[in-house]
N, C-alpha and C positions, 0 to 999 in steps of 0.2 A: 613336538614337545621336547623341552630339555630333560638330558639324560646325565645328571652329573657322577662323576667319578665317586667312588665309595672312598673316601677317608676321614671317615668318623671317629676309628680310632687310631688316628694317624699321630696324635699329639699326645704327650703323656699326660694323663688323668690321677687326679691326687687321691677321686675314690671313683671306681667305674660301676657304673650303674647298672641295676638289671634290663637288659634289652627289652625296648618296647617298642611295635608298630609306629612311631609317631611322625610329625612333619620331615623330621630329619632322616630318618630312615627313606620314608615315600619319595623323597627325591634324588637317593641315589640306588635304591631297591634294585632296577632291573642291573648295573654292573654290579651291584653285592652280591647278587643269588647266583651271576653267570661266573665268575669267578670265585666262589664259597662252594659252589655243588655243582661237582662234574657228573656231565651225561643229562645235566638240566634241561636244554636245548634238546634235547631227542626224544627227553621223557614228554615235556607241554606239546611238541609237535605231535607225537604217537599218542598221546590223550585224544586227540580227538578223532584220530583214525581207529581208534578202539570203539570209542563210544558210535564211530558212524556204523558198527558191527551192533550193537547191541541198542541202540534208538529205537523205539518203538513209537508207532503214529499216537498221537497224542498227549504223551506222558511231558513231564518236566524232566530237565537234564540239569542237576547240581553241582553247582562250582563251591565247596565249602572250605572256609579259609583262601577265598579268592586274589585278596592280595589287590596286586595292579589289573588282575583280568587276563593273563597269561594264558591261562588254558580256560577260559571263557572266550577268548579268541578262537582258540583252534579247534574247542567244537564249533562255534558258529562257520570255522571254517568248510567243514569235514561234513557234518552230518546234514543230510538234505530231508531225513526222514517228516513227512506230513504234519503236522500240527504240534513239534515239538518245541517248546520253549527253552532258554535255560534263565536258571535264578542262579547267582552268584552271591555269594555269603560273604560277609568278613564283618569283625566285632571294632575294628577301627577308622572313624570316620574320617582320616586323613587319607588310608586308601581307597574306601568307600569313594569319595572323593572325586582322585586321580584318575581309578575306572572306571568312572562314569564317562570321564575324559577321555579316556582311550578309547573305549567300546565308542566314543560318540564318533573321532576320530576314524573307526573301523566304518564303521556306518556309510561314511563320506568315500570310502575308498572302495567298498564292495556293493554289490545287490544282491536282495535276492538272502538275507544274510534272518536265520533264526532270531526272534523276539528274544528279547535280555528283560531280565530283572536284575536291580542291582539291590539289596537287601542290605543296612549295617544291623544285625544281630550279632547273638550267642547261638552258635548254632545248639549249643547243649540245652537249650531251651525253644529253639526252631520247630513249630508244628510242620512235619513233611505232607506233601502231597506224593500220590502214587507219583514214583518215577525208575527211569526204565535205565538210567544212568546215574553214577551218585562218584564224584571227583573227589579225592581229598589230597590234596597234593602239599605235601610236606606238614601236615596240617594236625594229624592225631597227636605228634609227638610234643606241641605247646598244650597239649588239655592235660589235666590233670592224669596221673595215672588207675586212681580207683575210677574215673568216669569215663575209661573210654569204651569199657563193656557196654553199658549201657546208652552211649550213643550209639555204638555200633547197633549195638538189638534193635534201636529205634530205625538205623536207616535201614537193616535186614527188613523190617517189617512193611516199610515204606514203598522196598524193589520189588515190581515187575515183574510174575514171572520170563525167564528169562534177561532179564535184565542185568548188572553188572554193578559192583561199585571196585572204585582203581584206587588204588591205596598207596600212595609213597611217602615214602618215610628214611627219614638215616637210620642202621641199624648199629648196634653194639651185639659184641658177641662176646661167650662164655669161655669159650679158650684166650687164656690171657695173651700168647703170640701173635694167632691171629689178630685180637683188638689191635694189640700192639704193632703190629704189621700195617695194616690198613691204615690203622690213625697216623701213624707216620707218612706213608702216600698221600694220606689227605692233605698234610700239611704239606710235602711237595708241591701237591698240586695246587695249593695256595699261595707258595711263595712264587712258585714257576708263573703267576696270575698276578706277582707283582704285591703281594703283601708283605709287611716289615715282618721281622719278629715283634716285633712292639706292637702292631697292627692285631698281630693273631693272638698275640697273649691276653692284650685287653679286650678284645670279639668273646674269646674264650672265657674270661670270668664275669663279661657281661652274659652270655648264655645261657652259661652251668644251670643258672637256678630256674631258669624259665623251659627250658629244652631238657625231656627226658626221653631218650630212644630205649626202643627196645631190641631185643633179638629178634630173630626171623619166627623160630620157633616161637615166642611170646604170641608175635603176630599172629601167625596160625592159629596159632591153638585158640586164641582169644575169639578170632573171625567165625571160627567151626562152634564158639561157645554161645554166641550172640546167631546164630542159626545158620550162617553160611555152611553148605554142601564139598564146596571145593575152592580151595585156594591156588592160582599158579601163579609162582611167580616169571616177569615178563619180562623184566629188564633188573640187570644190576652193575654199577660202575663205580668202584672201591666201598666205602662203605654207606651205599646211597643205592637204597632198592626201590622196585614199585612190583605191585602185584594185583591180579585180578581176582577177587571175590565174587564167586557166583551164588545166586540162592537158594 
């Protein structure tokens, strides 16, 4: 399947619009994310070598904000555990879609490979099944910010015990140098990946209104509020974390 170059907003834009999942994003999505968020490629890999720790024989294993199917691959990679399924989430039927496409693609090329459900919802409206694993991969930070308490309590309530859900997210942080520090490396690490400044600035006020990060501490605290016991975090590379919430 073609994987086209990200230059969306490669041409100057007389008004830039707010960023949305749609056809034009889905076809150059996987070079956008690998070049937009460093440490991507080690977080979707390590997704599913985490969750092949935490799989429990017959539970469902959640991909929410699925995307292309990214880390819906790499659990079906990873985990071998008995009668586990996964369901993969997303609220855009353009990637909805493409991942059906890929995961079908996967199929042809491995055996032996856990059962998929491909799902287009909300996940804010999603009835969960018990499950022993719950993915959210870059995913909290486009839901609104008064609702993500309350998805979280719903997937706390959903997990396993022992079970897990893996949480990543970009963070913003309360010391203005550090933000300031980091964001600036981000942008390095964007230009050094071949973006214009004209590229970043208009990604940038396409974003702003759709994308709200939080601090680490937000995270925490909110994860321990909606019933989780223990939060660790597991990876972090510039200002782009992920963390393991237990029950």
């Amino acid at each position: 399947m073609s994987k086209q170059p990200d230059r969306l907003f490669a041409q100057p834009l007389e008004q830039v619009p707010d960023f949305v999942f749609n056809e034009d994003v889905v076809q150059v999505f996987p070079d956008m994310i690998k070049r937009s968020v460093p440490g991507y490629p080690t977080i979707v890999e390590n997704l599913g070598v985490l969750a092949a720790r935490f799989a429990q024989p017959g539970s469902a294993l959640y991909d929410l904000g699925a995307s292309l199917g990214a880390v819906t691959q790499a659990l079906r990679r990873h985990v071998r555990t008995d009668g586990c399924r996964v369901i993969a989430v997303d609220n855009s039927a353009a990637m909805v879609e493409r991942c059906r496409q890929y995961l079908t693609a996967q199929d042809s090329m491995f055996q032996e490979l856990l059962p998929v459900q491909v799902l287009e919802a909300d996940i804010l409206a999603l009835p969960f099944e018990p499950a022993s694993v719950v993915a959210m991969n870059f995913t909290l930070q486009f839901v609104a910010p008064e609702q993500r308490l309350e998805l979280l309590a719903r997937i706390r309530q959903a997990l396993l015990p022992g079970g897990a859900l893996i949480l990543s997210e970009k963070l913003h942080f309360t010391d203005a140098q550090e933000q300031e520090l980091l964001n600036e490396l981000h942008l390095d690490f964007k230009r050094a990946n071949g973006y214009s400044e004209l590229e970043i600035a208009q990604k940038r006020s396409a974003i702003e209104n759709v994308m709200k990060p939080d601090t680490l501490e937000t995270h925490e605290a909110r994860l321990r509020a909606a019933g989780f016991s223990k939060v660790v975090p597991w990876f972090q590379c510039l200002n782009f974390a992920s963390l393991i919430a237990l029950p």
